[in-house]
C-alpha positions as CSV (number, residue, x, y, z in Angstrom):
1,X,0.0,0.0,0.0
2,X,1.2,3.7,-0.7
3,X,0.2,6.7,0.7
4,X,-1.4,9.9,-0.7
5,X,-0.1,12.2,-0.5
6,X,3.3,11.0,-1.7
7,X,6.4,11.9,1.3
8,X,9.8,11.3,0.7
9,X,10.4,10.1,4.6
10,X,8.1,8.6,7.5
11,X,9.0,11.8,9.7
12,X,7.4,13.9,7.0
13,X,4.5,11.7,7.2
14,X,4.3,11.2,10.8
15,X,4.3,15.3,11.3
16,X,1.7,15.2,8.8
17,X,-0.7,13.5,10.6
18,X,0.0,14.8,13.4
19,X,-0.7,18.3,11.9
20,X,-4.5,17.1,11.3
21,X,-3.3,17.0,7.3
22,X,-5.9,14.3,5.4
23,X,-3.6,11.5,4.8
24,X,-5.0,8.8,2.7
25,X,-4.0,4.8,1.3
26,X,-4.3,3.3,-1.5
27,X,-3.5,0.2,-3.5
28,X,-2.2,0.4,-6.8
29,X,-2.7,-1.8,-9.6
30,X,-5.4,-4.1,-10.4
31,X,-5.6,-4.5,-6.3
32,X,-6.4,-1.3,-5.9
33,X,-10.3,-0.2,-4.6
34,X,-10.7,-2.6,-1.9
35,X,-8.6,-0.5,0.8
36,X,-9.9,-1.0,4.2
37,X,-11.8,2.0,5.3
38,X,-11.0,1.5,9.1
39,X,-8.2,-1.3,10.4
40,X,-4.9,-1.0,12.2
41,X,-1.1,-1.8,11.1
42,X,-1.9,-1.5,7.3
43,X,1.3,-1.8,6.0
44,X,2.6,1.1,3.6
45,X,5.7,2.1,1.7
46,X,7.2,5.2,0.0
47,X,8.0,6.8,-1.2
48,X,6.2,5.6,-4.4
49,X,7.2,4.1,-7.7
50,X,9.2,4.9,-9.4
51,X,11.7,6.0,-6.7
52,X,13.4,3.3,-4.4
53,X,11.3,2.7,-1.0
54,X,13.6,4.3,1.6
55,X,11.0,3.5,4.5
56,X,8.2,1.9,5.3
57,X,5.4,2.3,8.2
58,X,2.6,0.9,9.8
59,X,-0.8,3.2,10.3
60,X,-3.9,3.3,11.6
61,X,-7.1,4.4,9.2
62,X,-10.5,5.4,10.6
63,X,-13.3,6.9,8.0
64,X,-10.4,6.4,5.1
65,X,-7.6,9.1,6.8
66,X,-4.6,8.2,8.6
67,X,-4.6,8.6,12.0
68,X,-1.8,7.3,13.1
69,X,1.5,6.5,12.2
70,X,3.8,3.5,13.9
């Protein structure tokens, strides 16, 4: 899963959401639309293709927005 929109490290993200910034997921590909609307430790990477991943994350979605960022 990658993240929307796309940060170059997981601090950026993480200060992000902790901002109140609307972070979303999503699943690229033919996978993609069926991203769980509300769960905890989705997986995610970035930042996205075509550049290397240079981290990777665990978060927290409720209503579709991040809301947390391990």
């Amino acid at each position: 899963m990658y993240i929307s929109p796309n940060f170059k490290t997981k601090k950026l993200l993480r200060e992000a959401v902790m901002s109140g910034r609307k972070v979303t997921i999503f699943q690229p590909g033919p996978f993609g639309g069926s991203e769980p609307q509300n769960a905890k430790g989705i997986a995610i990477e970035g930042p996205h293709y075509p550049a290397a991943h240079s981290w990777y994350a665990q978060v927290d979605v409720v209503d579709g927005f991040v809301t947390k960022v391990k």
